[in-house]
C-alpha positions in Angstrom: 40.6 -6.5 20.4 42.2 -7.6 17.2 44.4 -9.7 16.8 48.2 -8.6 15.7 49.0 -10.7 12.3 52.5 -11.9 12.6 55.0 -10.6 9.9 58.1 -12.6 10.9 59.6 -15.4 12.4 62.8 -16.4 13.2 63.9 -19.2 15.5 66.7 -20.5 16.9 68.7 -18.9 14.5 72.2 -19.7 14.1 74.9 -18.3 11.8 78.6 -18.9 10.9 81.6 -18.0 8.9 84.6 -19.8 8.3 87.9 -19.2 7.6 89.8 -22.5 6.6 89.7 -23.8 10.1 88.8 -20.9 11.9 84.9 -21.0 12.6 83.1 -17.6 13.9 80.3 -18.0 15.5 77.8 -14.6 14.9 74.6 -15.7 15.7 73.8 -18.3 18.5 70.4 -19.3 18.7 68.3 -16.2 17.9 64.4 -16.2 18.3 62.4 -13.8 17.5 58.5 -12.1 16.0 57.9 -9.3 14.3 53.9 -8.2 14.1 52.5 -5.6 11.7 52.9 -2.1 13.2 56.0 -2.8 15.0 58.7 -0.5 15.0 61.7 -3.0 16.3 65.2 -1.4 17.2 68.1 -4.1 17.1 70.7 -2.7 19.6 74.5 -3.7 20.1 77.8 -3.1 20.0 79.9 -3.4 16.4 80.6 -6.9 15.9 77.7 -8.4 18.2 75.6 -9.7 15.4 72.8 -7.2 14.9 73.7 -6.5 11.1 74.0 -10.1 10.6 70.3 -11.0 11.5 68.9 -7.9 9.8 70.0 -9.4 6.5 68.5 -12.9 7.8 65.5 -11.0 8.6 65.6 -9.7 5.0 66.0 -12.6 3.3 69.8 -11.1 1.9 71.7 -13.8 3.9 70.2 -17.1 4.9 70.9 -18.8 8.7 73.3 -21.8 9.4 70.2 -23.2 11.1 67.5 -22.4 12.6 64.2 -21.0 10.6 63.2 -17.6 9.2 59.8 -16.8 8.0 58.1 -14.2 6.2 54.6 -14.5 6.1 54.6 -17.7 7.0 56.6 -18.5 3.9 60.2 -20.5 5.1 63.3 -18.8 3.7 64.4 -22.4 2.7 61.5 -23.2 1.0 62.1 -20.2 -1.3 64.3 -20.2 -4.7 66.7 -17.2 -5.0 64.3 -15.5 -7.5 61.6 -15.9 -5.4 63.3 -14.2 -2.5 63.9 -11.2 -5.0 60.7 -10.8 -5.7 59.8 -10.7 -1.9 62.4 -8.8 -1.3 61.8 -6.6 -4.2 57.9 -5.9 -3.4 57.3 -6.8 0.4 60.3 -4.9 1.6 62.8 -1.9 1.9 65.8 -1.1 2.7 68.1 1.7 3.7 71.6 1.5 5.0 74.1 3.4 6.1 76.2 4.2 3.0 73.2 5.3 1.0 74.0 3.9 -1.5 72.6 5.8 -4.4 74.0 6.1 -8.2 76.5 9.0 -8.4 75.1 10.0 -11.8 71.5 9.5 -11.3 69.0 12.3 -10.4 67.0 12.1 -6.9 64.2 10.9 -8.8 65.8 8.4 -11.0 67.4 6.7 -8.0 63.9 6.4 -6.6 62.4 5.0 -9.7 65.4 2.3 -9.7 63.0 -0.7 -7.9 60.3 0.0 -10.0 62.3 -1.7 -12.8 61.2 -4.9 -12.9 57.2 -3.5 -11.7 55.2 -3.9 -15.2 54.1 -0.7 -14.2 54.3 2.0 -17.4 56.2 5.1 -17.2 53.6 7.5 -16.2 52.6 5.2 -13.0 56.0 4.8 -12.1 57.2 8.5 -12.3 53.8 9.6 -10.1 54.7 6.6 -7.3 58.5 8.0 -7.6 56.9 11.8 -7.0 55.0 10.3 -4.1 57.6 9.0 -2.5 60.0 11.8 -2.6 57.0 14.0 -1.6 56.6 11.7 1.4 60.4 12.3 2.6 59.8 15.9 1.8 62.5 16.9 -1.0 60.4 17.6 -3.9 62.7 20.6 -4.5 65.2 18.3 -5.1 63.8 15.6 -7.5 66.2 16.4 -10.5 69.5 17.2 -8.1 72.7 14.5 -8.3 73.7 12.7 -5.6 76.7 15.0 -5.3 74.6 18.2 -4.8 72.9 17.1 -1.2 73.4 17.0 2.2 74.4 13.4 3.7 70.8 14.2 5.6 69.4 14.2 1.7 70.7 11.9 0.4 69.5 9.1 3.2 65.8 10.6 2.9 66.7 9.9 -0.9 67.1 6.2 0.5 64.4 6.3 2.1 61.8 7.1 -0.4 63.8 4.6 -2.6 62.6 2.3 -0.1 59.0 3.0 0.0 58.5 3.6 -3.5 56.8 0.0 -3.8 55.0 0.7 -0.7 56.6 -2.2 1.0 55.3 -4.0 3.7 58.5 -3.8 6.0 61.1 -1.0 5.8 64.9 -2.5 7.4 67.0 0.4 8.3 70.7 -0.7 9.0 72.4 2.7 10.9 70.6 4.9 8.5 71.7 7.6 11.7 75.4 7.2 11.5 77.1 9.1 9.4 74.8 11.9 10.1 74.8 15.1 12.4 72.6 15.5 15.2 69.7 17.4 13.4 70.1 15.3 10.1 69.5 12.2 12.1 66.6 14.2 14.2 65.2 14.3 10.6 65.9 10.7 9.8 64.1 9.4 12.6 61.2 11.6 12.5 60.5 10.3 9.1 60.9 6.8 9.8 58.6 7.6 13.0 55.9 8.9 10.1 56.7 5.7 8.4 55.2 3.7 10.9 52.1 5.8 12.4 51.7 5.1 8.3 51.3 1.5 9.0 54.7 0.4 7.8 56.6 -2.0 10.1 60.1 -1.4 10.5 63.3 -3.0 11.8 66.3 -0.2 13.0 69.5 -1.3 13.7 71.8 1.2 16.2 74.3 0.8 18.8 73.1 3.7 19.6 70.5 3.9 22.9 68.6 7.0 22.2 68.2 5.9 18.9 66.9 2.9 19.7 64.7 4.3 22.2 62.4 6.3 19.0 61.1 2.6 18.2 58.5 0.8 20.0 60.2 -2.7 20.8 64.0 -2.9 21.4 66.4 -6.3 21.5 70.0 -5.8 22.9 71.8 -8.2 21.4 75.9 -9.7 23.1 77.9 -12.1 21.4 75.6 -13.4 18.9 73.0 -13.7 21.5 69.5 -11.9 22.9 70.4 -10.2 26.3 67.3 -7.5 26.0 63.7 -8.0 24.8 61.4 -5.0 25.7 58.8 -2.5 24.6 60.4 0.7 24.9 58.6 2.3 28.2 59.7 5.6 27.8 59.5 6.1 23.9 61.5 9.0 22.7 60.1 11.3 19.4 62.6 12.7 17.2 60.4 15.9 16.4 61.4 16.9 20.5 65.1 16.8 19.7 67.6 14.6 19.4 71.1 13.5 21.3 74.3 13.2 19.8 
């Protein structure tokens, strides 16, 4: 049998914010691995810290204390650029909001992380068709922001994410502001993702979301209540609750 190459670390993670003398404690001594192939939902209510260790996870906020790895590699041990560049070429990301340029074709917000690739224009446009090919809105490749559904424009997102074929995809609600048959879509391509090989990290407070992934963690108070594979996995292709 062969052996399941650890992706990420993190342990004993702890994070704070303060507020002149007010101290909030988010995070309280969170341990967890990630291997390649996983499909990881991070469940919990708003404010319980799930957001908080996604962005630890992806190297866009560093812990209090505690340890994060990537490949071995210690977040502290890393300069800012370098945690770009990881960040940049090893992973992927897709929130809530979208976030794509108003004024920007489908295509053009795809081709945004290529910037800094080397890569010429020809080998950047086909990766950018590939990946909007993948998340199945060719049709829509020269379309504004402005002119899609919100079900478009977080498959948009999506292939934005991909396009550098990165090694772990972080979705942060992508689900939320969606309907019931948008998100249905969503997961299912996200589901693809990872028969794909991708490993990905989802957070939801929402159960029957989480139960699409493979692995789920409830997390309480800045703490790890839940740590389970998902025994009775749903697929978003058979429907989808709302």
């Amino acid at each position: 049998m062969a052996k399941t190459t650890e992706v990420i670390e993190v342990r004993d993670v702890r994070k704070e914010y303060r507020n002149g003398a007010i101290k909030t404690d988010v995070l309280q001594g969170i341990s967890l691995k990630v291997f390649e192939g996983d499909f990881l939902a991070i469940m919990g209510p708003s404010g319980s810290g799930k957001s908080t260790l996604m962005h630890i996870m992806g190297f866009l906020d560093r812990p209090t204390s505690g340890s994060c790895n990537f490949r071995g590699k210690h977040i502290d041990s890393l300069s800012d650029d370098e945690l770009a560049r990881i960040r940049n070429k090893k992973m992927g990301f897709v929130f809530q909001m979208f976030n794509l340029l108003a004024r920007t074709s489908v295509l053009d917000n795809v081709r945004l992380p290529l910037f800094y690739s080397g890569l010429k224009g020809k080998e950047e446009l086909e990766l950018a068709k590939r990946a909007i090919e993948l998340v199945g809105l060719t049709d829509r490749s020269h379309h504004l922001p402005n002119q899609l559904s919100g079900g478009e424009k977080q498959r948009v997102a999506i292939a934005r994410a991909i396009v550098n074929n990165p090694e772990v995809i972080f979705a942060d609600e992508p689900t939320g502001n969606l309907d019931s048959k948008s998100g249905q879509q969503i997961m299912d391509v996200l589901q693809k993702l990872n028969n794909q090989g991708h490993t990905i990290v989802l957070v939801t407070h929402e159960k029957y979301t989480a139960e699409m992934a493979k692995k789920m963690i409830l997390i309480k108070d800045g703490k790890i209540v839940y740590n389970q594979k998902v025994d009775h996995r749903r697929f978003a292709k058979d429907g989808f609750e709302k």
